[in-house]
C-alpha positions in Angstrom: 361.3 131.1 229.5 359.2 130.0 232.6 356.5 132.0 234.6 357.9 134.4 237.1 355.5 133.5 240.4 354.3 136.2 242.6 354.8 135.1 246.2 351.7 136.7 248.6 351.0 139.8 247.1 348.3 142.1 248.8 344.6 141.9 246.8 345.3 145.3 245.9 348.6 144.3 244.2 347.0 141.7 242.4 344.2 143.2 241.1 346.1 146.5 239.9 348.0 144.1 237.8 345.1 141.9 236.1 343.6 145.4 235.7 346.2 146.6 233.4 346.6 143.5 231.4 346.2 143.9 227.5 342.9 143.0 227.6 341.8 145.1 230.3 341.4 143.0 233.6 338.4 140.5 234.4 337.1 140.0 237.7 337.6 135.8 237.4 340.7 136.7 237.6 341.1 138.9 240.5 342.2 138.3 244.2 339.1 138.0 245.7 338.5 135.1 242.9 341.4 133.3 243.9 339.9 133.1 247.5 336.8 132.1 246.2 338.2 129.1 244.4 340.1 127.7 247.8 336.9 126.5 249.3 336.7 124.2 246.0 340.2 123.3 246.7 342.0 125.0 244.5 345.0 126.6 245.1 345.6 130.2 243.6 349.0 131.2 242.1 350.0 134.3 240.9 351.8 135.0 237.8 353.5 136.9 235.3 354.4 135.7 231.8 355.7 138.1 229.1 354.5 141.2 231.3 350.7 139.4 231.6 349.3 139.0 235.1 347.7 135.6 235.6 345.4 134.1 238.6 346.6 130.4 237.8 344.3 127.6 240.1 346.2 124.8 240.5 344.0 121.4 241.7 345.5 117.5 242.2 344.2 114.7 240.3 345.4 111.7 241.7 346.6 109.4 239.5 347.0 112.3 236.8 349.0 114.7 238.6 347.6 118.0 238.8 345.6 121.0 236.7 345.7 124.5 236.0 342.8 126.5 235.2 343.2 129.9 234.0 339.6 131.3 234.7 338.8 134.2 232.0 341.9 134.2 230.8 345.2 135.0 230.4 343.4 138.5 229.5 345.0 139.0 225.9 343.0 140.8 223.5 344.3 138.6 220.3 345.7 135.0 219.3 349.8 136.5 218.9 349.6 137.8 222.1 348.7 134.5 223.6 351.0 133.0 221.6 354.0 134.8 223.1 352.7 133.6 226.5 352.3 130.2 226.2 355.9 129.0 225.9 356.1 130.7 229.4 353.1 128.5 230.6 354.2 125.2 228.8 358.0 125.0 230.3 356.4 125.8 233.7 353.4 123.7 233.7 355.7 120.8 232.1 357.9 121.4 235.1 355.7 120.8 237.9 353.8 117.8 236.6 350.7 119.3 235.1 348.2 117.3 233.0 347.0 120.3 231.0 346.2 123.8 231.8 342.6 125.0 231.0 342.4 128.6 229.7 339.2 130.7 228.9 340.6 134.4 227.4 338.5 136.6 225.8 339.6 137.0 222.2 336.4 137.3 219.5 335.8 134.4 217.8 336.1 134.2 214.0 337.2 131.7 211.8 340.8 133.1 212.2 340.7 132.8 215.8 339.6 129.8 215.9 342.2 128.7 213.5 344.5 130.2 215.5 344.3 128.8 218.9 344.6 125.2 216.8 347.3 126.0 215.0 348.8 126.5 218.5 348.5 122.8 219.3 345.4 123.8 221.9 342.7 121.2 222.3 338.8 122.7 222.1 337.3 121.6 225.0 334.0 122.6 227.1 333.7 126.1 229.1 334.1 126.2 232.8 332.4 129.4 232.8 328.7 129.6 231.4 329.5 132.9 229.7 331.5 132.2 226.6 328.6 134.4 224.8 327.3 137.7 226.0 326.1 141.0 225.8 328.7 143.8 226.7 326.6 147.7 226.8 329.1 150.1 226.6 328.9 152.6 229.6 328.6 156.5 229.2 331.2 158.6 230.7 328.1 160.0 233.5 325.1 158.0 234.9 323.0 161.3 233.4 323.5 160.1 229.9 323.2 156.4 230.8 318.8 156.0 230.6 319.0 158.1 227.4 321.3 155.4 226.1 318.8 152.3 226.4 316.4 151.5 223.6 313.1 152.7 224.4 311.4 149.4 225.5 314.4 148.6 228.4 314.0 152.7 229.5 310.4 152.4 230.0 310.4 149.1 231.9 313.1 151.2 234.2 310.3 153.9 234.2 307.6 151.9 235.2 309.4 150.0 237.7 310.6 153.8 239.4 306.6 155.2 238.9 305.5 151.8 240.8 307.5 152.3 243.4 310.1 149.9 243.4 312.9 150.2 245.1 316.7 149.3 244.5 319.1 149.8 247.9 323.0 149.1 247.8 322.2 146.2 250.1 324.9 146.5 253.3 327.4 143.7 254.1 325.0 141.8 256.4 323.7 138.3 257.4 320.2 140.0 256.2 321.5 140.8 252.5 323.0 137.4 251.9 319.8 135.5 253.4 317.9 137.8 250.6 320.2 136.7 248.1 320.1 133.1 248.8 316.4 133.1 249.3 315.9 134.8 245.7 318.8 132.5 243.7 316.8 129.6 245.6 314.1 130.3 243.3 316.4 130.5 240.1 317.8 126.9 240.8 314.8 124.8 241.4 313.1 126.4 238.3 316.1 125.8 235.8 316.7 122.8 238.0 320.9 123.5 238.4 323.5 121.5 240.3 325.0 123.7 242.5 327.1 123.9 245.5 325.6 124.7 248.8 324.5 127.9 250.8 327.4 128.3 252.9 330.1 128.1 249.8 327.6 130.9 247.8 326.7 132.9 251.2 330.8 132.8 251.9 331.7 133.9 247.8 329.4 136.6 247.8 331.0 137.8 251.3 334.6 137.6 249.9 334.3 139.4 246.7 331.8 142.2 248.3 334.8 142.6 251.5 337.7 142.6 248.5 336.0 146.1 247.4 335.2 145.2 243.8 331.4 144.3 244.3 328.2 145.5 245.4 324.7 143.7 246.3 322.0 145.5 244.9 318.7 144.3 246.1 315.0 145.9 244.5 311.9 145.7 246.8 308.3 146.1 246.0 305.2 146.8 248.8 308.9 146.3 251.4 309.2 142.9 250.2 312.6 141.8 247.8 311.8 140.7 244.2 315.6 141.2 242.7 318.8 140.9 243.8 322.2 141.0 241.9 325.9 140.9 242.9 327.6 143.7 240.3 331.6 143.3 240.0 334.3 146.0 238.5 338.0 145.5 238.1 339.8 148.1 236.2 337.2 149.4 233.8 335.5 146.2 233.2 332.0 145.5 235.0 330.3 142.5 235.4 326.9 141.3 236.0 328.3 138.5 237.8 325.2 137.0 239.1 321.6 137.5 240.5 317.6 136.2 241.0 314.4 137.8 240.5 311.0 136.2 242.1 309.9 133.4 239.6 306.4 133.1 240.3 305.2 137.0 240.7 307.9 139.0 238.6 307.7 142.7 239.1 307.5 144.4 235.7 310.6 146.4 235.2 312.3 145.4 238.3 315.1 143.8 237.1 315.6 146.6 234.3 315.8 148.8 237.2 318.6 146.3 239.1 320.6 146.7 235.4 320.2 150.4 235.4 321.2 150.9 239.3 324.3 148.4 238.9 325.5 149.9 235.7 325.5 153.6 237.9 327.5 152.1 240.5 329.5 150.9 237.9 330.3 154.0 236.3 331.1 155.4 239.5 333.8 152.9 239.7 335.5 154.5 236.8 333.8 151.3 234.1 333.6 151.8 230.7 332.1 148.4 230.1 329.4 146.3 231.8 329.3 142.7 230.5 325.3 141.3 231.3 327.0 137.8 231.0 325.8 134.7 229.2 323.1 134.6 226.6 323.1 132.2 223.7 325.6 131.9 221.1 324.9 134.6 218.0 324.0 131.7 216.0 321.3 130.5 218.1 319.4 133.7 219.4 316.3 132.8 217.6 316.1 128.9 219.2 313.5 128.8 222.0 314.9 125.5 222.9 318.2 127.0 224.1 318.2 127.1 228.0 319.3 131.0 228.1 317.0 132.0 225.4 314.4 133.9 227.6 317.8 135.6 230.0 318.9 136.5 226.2 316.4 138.2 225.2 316.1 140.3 228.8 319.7 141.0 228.3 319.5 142.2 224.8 317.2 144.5 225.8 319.8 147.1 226.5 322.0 146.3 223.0 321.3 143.6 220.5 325.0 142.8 219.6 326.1 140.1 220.6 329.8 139.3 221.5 330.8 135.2 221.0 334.3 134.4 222.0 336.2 131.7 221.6 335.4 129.7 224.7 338.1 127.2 226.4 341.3 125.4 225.6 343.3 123.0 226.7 347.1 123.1 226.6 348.3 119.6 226.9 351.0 118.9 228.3 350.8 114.7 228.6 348.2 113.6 225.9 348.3 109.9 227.0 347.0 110.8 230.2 345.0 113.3 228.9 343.0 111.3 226.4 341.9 109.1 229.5 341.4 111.9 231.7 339.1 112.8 229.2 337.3 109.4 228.5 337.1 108.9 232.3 339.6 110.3 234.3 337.5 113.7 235.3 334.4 111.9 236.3 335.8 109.7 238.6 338.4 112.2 240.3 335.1 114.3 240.3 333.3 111.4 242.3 336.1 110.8 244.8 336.5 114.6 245.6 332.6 115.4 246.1 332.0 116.7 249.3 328.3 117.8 249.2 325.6 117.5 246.0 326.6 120.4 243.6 330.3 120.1 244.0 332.1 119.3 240.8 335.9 119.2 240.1 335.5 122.8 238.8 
């Protein structure tokens, strides 16, 4: 009952079968992802376990042996589903000398969930991904219904930012765009003060996924000069908001409203029916102005107020002696002996 490994299929391959997984696809688990993840060392694998497609990154940790991740996944929609893949994943991961496998899917959370996923023997553990709560707006079939379906504070911010004349282009794959990007997301990590990896590694990510054919730079200008910018994925009929900047100091009323509204036409030109804004609070603290994402929230429920929380990452262990120190110490220092520039972390 082990994983069936796809050897070197095309990104096309791949991401037709993430896309038609039960959950629907995600774009962390897509080709162009799996490249992505090689300049942080890890090594993609593609798999297939009980008819689910999974990007697997696989990672040594010397003197622990090594770790799978499973970013955003596997995409099952429900605990039994998972539950019939992970004997799949245990005999194989057991096989090959793996520590534990890290897995984020997408199920709800609810008290039964949660329940769930223990009852399974996983371990809780912290997200690798900042987005285990969110805000998914559900796309109209046409880009004609889609300002029509914003509540009427988010559509006039759209409004004014048209009647002011900004602008938002689908920024070409150039030098230019990226150097606009970077130059915009500089501005987002000195004022919430984030660790991250360098230019090159975020210049080079944003080049792969946009040359892979599942993203698009947006970037809005006001008076000719760029106050937004935003990097808009779609695998399947899943959209993301995967990442973006807007000028700190002098925002632009309604610009970014206006990046939203262009990225979620593009998206429904890509055949979305979903456009996750990614990352806001958790549904219990919304109304905490302590919480780091609490002013992003609020932007981001602008377009809906729901809230989706789900149930965030596990750990299947597979060697818990090893585990507990990897836990107690083990990651920090493997962490330290793998840095190769300020930012980089083992994930």
């Amino acid at each position: 009952m082990a994983l069936t490994f796809v050897t070197s299929p095309t990104a096309q391959e791949w991401d037709d079968r993430i896309a038609a997984t039960p959950a629907g696809g995600n774009i962390f688990q897509s080709h162009e992802l799996g490249e992505v993840k090689r300049m942080a060392r890890w090594e993609p694998r593609y798999a297939v376990a009980d008819g689910v497609a999974m990007t697997i990154h696989e990672k040594p940790a010397p003197g622990f042996g090594k770790v799978w991740y499973v970013p955003k996944g596997p995409c099952v929609a429900d605990v039994a589903r998972l539950r019939d893949v992970l004997p799949h994943l245990r005999e194989s991961a057991r096989a090959e000398g793996v520590l534990f496998v890290r897995m984020e899917p997408e199920i709800p959370e609810t008290q039964d969930s949660l329940a769930g996923l223990a009852s399974l023997g996983l371990v809780r553990t912290d997200p690798v991904q900042p987005h285990s709560s969110t805000v998914v707006f559900p796309l109209p079939p046409t880009e004609d219904e889609l300002l029509a379906a914003y509540p009427s504070k988010t559509r006039n911010m759209v409004r004014r930012a048209m009647r002011d004349g900004v602008e938002v282009v689908r920024a070409p794959d150039t030098p230019q765009t990226y150097e606009t990007m970077w130059e915009l997301w500089q501005d987002v990590v000195r004022d919430q003060e984030l660790g991250v990896r360098g230019k090159d590694y975020h210049v080079r990510s944003w080049q792969i996924m946009v040359r892979g054919g599942n993203a698009q730079v947006l970037v809005a200008r006001a008076g000719g000069q760029p106050v937004a910018s935003a990097l808009i994925t779609c695998i399947g009929d899943h959209a993301e908001y995967k990442e973006g900047a807007s000028l700190r100091d002098r925002p632009v009323p309604g610009a970014s409203q206006l990046v939203q509204y262009e990225g979620m036409r593009w998206a429904i030109e890509q055949g979305a029916r979903t456009y996750d804004l990614v990352g806001v609070p958790h549904s219990s603290q919304l109304d905490d102005p302590t919480n780091s994402r609490h002013g992003i929230g609020k932007f981001k429920r602008g377009f809906t107020k729901e809230v989706t929380d789900w149930v965030g990452a596990w750990d299947l262990v597979l060697r818990p002696r090893r585990y507990a120190v990897w836990q107690r110490v083990g990651e920090r220092v493997v962490a330290r002996v793998q840095r190769r520039e300020p930012g980089d972390a083992f994930w």
